[in-house]
C-alpha positions as a LaTeX table, in Angstrom:
\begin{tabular}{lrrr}
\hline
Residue & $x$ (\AA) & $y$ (\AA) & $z$ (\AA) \\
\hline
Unk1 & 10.17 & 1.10 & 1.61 \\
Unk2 & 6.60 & $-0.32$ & 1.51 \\
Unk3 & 7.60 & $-2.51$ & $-1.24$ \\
Unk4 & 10.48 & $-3.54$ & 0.15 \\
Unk5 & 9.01 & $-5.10$ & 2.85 \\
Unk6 & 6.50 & $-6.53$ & 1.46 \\
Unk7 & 8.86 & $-7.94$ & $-0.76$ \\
Unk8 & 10.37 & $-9.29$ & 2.58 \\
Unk9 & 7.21 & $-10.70$ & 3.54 \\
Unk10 & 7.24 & $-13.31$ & 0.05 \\
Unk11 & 4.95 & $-11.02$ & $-1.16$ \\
Unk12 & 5.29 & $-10.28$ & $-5.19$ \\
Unk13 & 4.29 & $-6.18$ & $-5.26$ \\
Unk14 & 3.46 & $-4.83$ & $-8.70$ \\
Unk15 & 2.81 & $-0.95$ & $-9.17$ \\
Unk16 & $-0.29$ & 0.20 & $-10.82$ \\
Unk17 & 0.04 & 2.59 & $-13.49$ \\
Unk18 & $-1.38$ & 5.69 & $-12.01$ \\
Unk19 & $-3.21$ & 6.72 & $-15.58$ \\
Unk20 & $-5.19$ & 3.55 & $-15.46$ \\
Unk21 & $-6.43$ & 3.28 & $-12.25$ \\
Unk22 & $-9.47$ & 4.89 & $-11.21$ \\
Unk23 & $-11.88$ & 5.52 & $-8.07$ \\
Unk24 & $-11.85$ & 7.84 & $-5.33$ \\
Unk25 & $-10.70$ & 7.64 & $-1.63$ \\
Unk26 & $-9.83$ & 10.56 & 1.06 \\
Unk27 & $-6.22$ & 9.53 & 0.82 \\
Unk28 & $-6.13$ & 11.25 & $-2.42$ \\
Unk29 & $-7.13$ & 14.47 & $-0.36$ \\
Unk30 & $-4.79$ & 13.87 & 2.30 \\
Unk31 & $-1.99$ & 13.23 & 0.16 \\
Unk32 & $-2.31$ & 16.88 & $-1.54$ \\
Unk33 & $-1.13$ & 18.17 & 2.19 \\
Unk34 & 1.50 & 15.45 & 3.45 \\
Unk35 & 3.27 & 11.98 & 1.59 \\
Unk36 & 1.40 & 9.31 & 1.86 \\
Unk37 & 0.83 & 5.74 & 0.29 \\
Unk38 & $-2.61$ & 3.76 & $-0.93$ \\
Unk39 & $-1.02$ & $-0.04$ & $-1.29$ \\
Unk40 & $-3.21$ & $-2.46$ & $-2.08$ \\
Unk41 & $-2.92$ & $-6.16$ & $-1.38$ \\
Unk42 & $-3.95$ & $-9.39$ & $-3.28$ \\
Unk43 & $-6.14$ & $-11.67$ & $-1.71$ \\
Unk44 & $-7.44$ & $-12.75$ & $-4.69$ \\
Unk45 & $-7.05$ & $-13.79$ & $-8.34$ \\
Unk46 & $-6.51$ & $-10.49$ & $-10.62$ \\
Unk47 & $-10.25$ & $-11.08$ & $-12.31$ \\
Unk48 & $-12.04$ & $-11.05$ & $-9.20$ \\
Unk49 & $-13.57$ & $-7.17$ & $-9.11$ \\
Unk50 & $-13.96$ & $-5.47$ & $-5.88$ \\
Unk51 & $-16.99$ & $-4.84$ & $-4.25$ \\
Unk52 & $-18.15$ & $-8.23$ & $-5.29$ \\
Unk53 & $-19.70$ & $-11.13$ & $-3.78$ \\
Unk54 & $-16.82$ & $-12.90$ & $-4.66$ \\
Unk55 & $-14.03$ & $-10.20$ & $-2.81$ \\
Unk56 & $-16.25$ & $-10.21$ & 0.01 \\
Unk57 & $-15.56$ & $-14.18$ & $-0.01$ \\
Unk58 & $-11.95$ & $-13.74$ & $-0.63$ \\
Unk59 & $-12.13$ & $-11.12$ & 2.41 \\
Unk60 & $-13.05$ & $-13.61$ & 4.42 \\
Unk61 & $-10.93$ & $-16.43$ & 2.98 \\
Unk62 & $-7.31$ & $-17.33$ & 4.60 \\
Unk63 & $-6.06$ & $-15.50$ & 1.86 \\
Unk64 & $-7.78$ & $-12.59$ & 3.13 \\
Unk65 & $-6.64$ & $-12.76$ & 6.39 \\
Unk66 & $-2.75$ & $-13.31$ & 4.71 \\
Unk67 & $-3.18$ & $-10.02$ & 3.15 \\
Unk68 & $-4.73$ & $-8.04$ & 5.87 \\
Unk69 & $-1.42$ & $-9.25$ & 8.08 \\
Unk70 & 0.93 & $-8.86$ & 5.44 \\
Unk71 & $-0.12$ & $-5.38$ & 4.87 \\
Unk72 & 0.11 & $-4.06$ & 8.59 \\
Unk73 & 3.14 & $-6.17$ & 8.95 \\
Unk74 & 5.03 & $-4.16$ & 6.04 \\
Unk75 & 2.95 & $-0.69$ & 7.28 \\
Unk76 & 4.58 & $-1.39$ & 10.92 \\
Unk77 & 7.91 & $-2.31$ & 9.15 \\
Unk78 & 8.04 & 0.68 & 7.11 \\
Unk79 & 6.81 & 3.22 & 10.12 \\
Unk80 & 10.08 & 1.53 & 11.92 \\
Unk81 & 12.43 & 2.32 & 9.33 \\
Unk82 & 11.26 & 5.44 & 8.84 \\
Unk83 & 11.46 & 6.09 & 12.78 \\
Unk84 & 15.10 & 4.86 & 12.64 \\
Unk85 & 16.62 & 7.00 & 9.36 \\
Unk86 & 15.52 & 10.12 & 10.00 \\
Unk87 & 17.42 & 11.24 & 7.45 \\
Unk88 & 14.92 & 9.28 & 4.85 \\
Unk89 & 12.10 & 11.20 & 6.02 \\
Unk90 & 13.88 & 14.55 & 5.39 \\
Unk91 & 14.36 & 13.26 & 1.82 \\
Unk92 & 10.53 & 12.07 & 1.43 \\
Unk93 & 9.44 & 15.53 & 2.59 \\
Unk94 & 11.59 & 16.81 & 0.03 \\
Unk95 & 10.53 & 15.46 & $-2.75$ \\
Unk96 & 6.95 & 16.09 & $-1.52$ \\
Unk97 & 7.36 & 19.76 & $-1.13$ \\
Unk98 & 9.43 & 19.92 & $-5.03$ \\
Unk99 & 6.15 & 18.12 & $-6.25$ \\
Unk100 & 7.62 & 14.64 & $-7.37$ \\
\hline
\end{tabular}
């Protein structure tokens, strides 16, 4: 659903292979105990590593500011169709509890 509406948006998503990524946040804790989704957004060129003086300038860029609203645009989007098909989140929940 995410994708979708970021897709909406005019935003090109791209899934990250799960074997090559790497790092550590608490949603990977939290998502042993309920669904949940890490998307990241694009607010700059590919090459550009995070953490970096040049992210924090793309952070700050209108690119940055693009992504951020983008991203809690297609959050809010996906919380609403989630709210309205009930039937979806029975189906995520699912899938959650058979492991895949």
């Amino acid at each position: 659903l995410f994708k979708q509406n970021m897709e909406s948006l005019g935003r090109k998503v791209s899934l990250t292979d799960p074997e090559s990524a790497f790092g550590s946040t608490d949603m990977g804790n939290v998502s042993q105990l309920v669904p949940g989704i890490h998307p990241e957004v694009a607010i700059a060129p590919r090459e550009v590593v995070i953490h970096s003086p040049e992210f924090a300038l793309a952070a700050a860029s209108d690119a940055g500011s693009r992504g951020l609203l983008d991203a809690a645009k297609a959050l809010a989007m996906t919380v609403a169709d989630l709210a309205s098909h009930p039937e979806t989140v029975s189906k995520i929940k699912e899938e959650f509890r058979q492991g895949g």
